[in-house]
C-alpha positions in Angstrom: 94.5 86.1 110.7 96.5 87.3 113.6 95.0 90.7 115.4 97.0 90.7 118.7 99.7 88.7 120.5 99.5 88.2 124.9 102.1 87.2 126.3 105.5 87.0 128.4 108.1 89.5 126.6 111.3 87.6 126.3 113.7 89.8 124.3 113.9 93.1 123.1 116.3 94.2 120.4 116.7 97.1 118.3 113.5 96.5 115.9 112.8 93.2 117.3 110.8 91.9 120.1 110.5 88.1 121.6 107.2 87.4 123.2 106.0 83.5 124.5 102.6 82.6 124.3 101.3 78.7 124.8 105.1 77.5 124.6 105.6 79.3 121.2 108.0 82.2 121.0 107.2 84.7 118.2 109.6 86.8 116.9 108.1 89.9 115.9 109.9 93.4 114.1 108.5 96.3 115.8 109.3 99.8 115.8 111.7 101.2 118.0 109.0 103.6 119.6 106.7 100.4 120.3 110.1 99.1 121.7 110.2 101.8 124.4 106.3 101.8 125.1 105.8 98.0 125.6 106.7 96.8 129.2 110.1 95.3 130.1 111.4 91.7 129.1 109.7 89.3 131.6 106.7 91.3 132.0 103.1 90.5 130.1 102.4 92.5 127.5 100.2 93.1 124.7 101.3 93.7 121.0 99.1 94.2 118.3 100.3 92.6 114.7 100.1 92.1 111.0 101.5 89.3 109.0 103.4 89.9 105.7 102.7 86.5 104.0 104.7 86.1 100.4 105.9 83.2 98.5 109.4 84.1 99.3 109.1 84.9 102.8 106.9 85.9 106.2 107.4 88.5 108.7 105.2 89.4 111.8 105.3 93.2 112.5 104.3 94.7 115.8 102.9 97.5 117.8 102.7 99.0 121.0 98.7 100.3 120.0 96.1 100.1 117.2 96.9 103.3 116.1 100.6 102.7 115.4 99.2 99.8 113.5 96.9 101.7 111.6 99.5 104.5 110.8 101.9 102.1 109.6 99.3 100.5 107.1 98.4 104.3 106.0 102.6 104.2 105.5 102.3 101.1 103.2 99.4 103.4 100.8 102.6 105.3 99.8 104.6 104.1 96.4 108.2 103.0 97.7 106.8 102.3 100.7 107.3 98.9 102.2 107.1 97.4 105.8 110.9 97.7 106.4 110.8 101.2 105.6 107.3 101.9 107.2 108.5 100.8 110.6 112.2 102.7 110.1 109.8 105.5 110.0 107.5 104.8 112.6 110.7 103.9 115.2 112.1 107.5 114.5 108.9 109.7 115.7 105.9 109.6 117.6 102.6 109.0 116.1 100.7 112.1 117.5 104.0 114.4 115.7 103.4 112.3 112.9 99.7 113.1 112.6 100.6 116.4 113.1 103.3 117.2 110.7 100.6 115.5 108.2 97.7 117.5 109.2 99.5 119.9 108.6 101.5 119.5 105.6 105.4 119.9 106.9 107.1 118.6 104.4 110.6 120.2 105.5 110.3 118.8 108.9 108.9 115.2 107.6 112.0 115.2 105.6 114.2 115.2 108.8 113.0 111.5 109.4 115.1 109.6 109.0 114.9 107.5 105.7 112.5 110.4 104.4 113.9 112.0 101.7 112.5 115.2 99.6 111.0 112.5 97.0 109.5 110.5 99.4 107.9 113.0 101.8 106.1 114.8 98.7 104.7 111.3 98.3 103.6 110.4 101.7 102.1 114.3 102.6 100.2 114.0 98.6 98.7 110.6 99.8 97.9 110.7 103.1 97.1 114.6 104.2 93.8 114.7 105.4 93.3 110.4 104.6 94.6 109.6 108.1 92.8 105.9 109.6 93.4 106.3 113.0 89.9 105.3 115.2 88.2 107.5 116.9 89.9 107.0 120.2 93.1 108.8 119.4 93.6 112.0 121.3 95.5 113.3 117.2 91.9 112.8 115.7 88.5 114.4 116.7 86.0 112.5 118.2 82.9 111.6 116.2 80.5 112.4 118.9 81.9 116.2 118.9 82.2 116.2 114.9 78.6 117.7 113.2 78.0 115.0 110.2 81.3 112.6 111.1 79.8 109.8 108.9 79.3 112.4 106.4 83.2 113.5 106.5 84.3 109.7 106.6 82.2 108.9 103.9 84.1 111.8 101.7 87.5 111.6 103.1 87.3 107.7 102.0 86.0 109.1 98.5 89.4 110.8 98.2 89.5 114.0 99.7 91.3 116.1 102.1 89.7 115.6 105.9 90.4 119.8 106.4 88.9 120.7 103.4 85.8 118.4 103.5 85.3 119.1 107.1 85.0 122.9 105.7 82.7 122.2 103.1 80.4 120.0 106.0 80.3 123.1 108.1 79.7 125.8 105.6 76.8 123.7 104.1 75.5 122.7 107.6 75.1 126.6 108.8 73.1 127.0 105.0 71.2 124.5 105.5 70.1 125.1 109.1 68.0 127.8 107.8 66.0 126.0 105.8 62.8 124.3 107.9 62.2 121.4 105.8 66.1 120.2 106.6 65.9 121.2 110.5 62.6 119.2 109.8 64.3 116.2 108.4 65.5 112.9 109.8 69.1 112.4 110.4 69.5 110.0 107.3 68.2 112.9 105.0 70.0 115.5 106.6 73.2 113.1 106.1 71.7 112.7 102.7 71.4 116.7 101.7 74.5 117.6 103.2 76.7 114.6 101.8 75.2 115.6 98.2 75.8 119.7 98.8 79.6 119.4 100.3 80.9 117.3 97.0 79.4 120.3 95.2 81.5 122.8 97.5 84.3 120.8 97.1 84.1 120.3 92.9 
């Protein structure tokens, strides 16, 4: 319904942010960290949103970037994890360290977040190592144009498996492969094809 909000900022409070657009005055719950990186009250600014719509209730969340907003609906994949929580999370470390702790598996120091406990960080790392969303345009993910076969890694990481390993697999099939004529022969779609079809074999 609602992809982005532009407008005059006209309060900022701990998880909440005012912003006036048309004569309406939205009152949004943001992250603390989207807080800090959105310009002052007064100023323009840009926040990008999702609306939590129930029969009991409706909130508008908010964030400084897309990929904030994308990490917190990779939050939301987690069991236990709801919107409140997600943006508690989200307001209490950067998105590049939490990419990173992710990436690379830290459960002891994603348990020093606050409202992370032991429980719930084996949760998030179990569901979301190597699933990240972020686009393309985040310095915490590689871009597609340097990644050999990066529709062939989306395509498996959205099947379920870890970005690391599958990106492994790509490679290691890729340099196999690359000896064979009839595949350095091929078109793009059919080496997609043969590669896509040989890394879920490396990875079974």
């Amino acid at each position: 319904m609602f992809n982005s909000l532009t407008g005059t900022i006209t309060g900022k409070f701990p998880q909440k942010l005012f912003i006036q657009t048309g004569g309406i005055e939205w009152d949004v719950t943001v992250p603390d960290s989207s807080l800090d990186a959105l310009p002052p009250v007064g100023s323009e600014g840009k926040v990008f949103v999702w609306m939590q719509h129930t029969d009991a209730l409706m909130n508008l969340f908010g964030f400084a970037s897309e990929n904030d907003r994308l990490l917190f609906f990779d939050l939301l994949k987690v069991d236990g994890i709801g919107p409140k929580a997600a943006v508690k999370i989200l307001g209490s470390i950067s998105a590049s360290h939490l990419v990173q702790i992710l990436e690379n598996g830290d459960v002891d120091a994603l348990q020093k977040v606050p409202g992370v406990g032991k429980k719930t960080a084996g949760k998030i790392l179990l569901q979301l190592k190597g699933k990240l969303s972020l686009d393309s345009s985040s310095p915490s993910v590689p871009q597609k144009a340097s990644v050999p076969f990066a529709d062939v890694l989306s395509a498996l990481v959205e099947m379920g498996y870890d970005k690391t390993k599958a990106s492994e697999a790509i490679a290691k099939v890729a340099a196999s492969l690359s000896e064979d004529a009839a595949f350095t022969d091929a078109g793009q779609a059919q080496k997609e094809e043969a590669v896509f079809r040989r890394a879920i074999v490396e990875l079974s």
